[in-house]
C-alpha positions as CSV (number, residue, x, y, z in Angstrom):
1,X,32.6,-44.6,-26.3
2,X,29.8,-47.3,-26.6
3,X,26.4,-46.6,-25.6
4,X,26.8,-49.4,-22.7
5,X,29.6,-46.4,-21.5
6,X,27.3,-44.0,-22.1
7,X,24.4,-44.8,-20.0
8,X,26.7,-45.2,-17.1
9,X,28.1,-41.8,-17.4
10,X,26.5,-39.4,-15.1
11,X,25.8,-36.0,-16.9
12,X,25.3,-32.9,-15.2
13,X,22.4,-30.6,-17.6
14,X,22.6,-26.8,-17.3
15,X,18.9,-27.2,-19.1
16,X,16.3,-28.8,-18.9
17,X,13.5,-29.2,-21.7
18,X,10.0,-30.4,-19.4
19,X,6.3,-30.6,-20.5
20,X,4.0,-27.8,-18.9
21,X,4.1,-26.9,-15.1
22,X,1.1,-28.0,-13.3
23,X,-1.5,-24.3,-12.6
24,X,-0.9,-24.9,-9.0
25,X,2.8,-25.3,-9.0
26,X,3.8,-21.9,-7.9
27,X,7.7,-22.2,-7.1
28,X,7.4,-20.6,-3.8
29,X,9.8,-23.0,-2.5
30,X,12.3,-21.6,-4.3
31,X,11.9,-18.5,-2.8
32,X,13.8,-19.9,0.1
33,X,16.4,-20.0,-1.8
34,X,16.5,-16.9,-3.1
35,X,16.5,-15.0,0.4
36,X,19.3,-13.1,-0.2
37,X,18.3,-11.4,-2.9
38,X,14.7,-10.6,-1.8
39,X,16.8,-8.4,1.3
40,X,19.0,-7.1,-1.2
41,X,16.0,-5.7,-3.4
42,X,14.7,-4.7,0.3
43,X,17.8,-2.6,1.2
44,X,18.2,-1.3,-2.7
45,X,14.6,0.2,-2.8
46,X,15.1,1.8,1.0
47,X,17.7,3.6,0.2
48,X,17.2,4.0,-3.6
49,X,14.0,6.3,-2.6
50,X,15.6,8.7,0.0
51,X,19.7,8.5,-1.0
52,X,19.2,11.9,-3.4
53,X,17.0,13.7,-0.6
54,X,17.9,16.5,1.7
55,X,15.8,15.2,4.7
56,X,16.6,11.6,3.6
57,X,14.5,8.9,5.8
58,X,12.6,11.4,8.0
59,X,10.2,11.5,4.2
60,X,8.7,8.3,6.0
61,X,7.3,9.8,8.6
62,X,6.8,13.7,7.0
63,X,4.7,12.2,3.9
64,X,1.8,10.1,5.5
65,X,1.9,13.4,8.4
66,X,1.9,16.0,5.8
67,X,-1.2,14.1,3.7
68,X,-3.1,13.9,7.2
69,X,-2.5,17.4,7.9
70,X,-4.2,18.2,4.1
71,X,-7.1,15.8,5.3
72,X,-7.4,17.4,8.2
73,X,-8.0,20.7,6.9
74,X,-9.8,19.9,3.7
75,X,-12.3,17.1,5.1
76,X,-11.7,18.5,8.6
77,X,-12.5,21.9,8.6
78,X,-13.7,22.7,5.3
79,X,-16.1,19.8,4.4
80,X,-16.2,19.0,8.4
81,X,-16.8,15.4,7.7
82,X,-17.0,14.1,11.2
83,X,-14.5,11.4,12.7
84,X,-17.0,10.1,15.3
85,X,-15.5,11.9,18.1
86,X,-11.9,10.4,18.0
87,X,-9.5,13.2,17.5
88,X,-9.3,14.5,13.9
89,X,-5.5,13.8,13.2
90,X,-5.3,10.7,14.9
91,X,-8.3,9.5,12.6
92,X,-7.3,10.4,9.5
93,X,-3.3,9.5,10.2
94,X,-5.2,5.8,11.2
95,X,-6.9,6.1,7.3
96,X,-3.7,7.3,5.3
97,X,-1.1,4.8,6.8
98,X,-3.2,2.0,5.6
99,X,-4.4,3.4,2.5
100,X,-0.7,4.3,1.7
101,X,0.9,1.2,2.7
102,X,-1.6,-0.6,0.1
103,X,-1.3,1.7,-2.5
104,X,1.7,1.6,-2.3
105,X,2.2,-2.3,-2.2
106,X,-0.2,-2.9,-4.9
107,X,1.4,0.1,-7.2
108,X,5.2,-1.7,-6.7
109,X,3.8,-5.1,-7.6
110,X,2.0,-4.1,-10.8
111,X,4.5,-2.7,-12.7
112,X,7.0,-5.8,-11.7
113,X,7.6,-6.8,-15.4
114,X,7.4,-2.7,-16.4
115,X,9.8,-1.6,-14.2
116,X,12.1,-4.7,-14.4
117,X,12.5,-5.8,-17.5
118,X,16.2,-4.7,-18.2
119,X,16.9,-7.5,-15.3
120,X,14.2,-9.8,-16.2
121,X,15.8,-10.1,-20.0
122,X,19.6,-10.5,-18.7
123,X,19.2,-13.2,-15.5
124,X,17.3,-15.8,-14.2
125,X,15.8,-15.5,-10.8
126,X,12.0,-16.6,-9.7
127,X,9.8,-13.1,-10.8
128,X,8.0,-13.7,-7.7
129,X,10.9,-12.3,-5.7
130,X,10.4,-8.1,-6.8
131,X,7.1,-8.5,-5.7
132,X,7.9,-9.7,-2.5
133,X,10.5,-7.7,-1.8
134,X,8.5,-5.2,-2.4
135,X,5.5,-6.2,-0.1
136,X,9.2,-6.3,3.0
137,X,9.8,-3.0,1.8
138,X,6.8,-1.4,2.5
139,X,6.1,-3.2,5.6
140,X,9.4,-1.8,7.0
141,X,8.0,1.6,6.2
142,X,4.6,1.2,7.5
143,X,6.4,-0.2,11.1
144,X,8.1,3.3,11.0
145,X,5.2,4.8,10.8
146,X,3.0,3.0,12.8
147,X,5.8,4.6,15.9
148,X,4.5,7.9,14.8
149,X,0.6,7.0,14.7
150,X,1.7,5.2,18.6
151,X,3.3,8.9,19.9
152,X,0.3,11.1,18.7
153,X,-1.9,8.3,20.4
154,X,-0.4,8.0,23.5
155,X,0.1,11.7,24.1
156,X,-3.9,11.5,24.0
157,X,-4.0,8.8,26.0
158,X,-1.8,9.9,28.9
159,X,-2.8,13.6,28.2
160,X,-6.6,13.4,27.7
161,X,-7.4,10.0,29.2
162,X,-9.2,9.5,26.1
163,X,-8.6,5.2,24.9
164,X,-8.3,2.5,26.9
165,X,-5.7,-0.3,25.8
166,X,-7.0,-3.9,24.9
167,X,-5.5,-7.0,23.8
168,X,-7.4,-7.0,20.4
169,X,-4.3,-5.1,19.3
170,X,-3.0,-8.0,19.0
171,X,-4.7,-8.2,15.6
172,X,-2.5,-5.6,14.0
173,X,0.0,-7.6,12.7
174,X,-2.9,-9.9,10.8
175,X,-4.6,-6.9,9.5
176,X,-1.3,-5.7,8.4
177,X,-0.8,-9.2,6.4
178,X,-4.4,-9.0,4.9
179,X,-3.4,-5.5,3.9
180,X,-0.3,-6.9,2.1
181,X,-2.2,-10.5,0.9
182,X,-4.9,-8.0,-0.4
183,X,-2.8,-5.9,-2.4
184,X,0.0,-8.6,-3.5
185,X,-2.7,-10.8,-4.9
186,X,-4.3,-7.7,-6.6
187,X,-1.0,-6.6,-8.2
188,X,0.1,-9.5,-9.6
189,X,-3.3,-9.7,-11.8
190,X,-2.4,-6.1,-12.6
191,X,0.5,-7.4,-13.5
192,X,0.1,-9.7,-16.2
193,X,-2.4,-7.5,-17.9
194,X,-0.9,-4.0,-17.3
195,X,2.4,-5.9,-19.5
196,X,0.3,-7.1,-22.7
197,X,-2.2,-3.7,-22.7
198,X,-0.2,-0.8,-21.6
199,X,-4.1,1.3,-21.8
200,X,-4.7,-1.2,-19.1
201,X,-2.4,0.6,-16.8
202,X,-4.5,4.3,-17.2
203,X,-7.9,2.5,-16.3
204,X,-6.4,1.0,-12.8
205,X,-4.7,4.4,-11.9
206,X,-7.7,5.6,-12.4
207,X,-9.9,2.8,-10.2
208,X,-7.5,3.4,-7.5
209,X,-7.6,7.3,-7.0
210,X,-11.3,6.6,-7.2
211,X,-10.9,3.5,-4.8
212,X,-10.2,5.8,-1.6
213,X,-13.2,7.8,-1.8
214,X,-15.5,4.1,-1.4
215,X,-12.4,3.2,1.6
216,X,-13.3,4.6,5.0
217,X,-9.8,6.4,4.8
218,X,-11.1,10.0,5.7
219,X,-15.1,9.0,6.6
220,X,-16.6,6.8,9.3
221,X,-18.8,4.1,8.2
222,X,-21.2,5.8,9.9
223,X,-22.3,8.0,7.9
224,X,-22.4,6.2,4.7
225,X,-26.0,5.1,4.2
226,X,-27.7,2.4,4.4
227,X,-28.9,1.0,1.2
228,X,-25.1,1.0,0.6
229,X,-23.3,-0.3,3.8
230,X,-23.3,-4.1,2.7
231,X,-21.5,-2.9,-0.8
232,X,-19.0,-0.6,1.3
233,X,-18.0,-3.3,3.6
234,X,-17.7,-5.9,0.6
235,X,-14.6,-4.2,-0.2
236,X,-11.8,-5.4,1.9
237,X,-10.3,-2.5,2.8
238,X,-13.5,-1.2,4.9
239,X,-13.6,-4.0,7.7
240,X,-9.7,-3.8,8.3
241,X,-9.5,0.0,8.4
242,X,-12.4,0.0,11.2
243,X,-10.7,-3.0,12.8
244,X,-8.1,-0.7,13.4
245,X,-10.0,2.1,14.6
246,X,-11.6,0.0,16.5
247,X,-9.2,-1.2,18.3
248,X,-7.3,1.6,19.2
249,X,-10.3,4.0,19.8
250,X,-12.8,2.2,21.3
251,X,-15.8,3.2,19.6
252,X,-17.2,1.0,17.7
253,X,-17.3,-3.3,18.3
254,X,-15.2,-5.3,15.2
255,X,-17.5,-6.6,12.5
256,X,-15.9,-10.0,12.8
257,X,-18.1,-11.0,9.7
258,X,-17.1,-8.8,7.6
259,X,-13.6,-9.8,8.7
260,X,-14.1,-13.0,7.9
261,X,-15.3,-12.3,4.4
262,X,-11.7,-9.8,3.4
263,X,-9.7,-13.0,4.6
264,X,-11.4,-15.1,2.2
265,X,-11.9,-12.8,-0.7
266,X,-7.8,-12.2,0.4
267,X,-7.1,-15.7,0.1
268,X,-9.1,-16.0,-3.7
269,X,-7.7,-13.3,-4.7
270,X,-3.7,-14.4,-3.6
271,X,-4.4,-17.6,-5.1
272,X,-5.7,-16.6,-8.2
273,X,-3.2,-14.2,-8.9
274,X,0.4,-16.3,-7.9
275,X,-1.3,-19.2,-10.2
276,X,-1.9,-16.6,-13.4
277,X,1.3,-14.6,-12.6
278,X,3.5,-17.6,-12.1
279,X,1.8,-19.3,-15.3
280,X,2.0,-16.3,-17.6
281,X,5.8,-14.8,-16.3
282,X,7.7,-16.4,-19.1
283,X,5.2,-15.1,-21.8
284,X,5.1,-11.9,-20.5
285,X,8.6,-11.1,-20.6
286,X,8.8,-12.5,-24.9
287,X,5.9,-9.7,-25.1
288,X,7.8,-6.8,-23.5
């Protein structure tokens, strides 16, 4: 075969050897393509967590019940941190499903390359996909228990008379993205540096146990003082957590401002970490 013969041949490569991506070429495109196995990593980790249990699913709606209940007699009755008036287990139950569902979101994504590695080393799929599977994952189990945060609130409404219902509750489902944009783009810094120092890991564990004590989780804003109300609603969490609250108790008006500022720290924070954790996958995974 001449090379005339061999030009005109069309050859198919398995491989192929390119020079460095561009920092903002991300790949999520081919996350599209790849749908079916971001809902097979959703089904696998919903059952995975409950298939050994006794009680099975119902843990979704005993575990963020059971930590209120502790809330509600530690900081409650003990400490008797007030709650503004709005009933004791419906504001702490409002606290722990949001602080749970980002823990939990931001936990999942920063161990991706930990807890995946076995797969990672074996076949090629776009590393993006665990962590978003992940983020589906614990949506589907904060929207079961968001139906149990809706019964104990309605039996006070119709019982007691107590809320009126608005149409800012139409914001839910953007505070529960700005949750998830929040703690995805937080976790996938993690990520990257939680794979080449494993010391890292203990100092983050650490920065989140601490982080709900400066989160509104089981205080008002109200009471925190002052001099230190502009750091307190710097951190993300604060405005949607009282956005919440606001909305379905009625007692406070939406710092909108402060709102604004989460969605744009959000949006730095998202961007920053999909360009270092799609930049740095490949090296991570020759490290671990």
């Amino acid at each position: 075969m001449n090379n005339e013969n061999i030009k005109n041949d069309t050859i198919n490569w398995q491989w192929e050897i390119s020079p460095a991506k561009s920092w903002f070429k991300l790949g999520l495109k081919e996350l599209f393509n790849y749908r079916g196995l971001i809902l097979r990593f959703v089904r696998r980790d919903l059952i995975a967590n409950y298939q050994q249990t006794v009680i099975g699913p119902i843990w979704i709606f005993l575990q963020p019940l059971l930590t209120t209940l502790i809330y509600l007699v530690v900081f409650g009755n003990f400490a008797n941190v007030s709650t503004d008036r709005v009933p004791k287990i419906l504001f702490y139950l409002s606290g722990t499903i949001i602080w749970t569902f980002f823990f939990d979101n931001i936990s999942g994504t920063m161990y991706t390359f930990i807890t995946n590695a076995h797969i990672f080393n074996k076949v090629y799929f776009p590393r993006l996909v665990v962590p978003v599977s992940n983020i589906i994952t614990q949506s589907v189990r904060l929207a079961i228990q968001m139906v149990l945060f809706i019964i104990i609130f309605l039996f006070y409404f119709f019982a007691y008379d107590m809320f009126q219902l608005s149409f800012k509750m139409l914001l839910i489902p953007f505070l529960v993205i700005l949750t998830a944009g929040f703690a995805l783009g937080s976790g996938l810094l993690i990520a990257v540096f939680t794979a080449r120092y494993r010391d890292i890991d203990t100092f983050f564990q650490y920065i989140l146990r601490l982080g709900m004590f400066i989160t509104p989780v089981v205080f008002p804003s109200s009471i925190v003082p002052q001099k230190f109300q502009l750091l307190f609603w710097l951190n993300p969490l604060t405005p949607i957590i009282e956005t919440f609250r606001s909305i379905f108790f009625n007692q406070n008006a939406i710092r909108y401002d402060f709102l604004l500022i989460a969605v744009a720290e959000t949006i730095i924070l998202l961007i920053a970490g999909l360009i270092l954790f799609k930049r740095r996958e490949v090296e991570v995974m020759d490290i671990i």
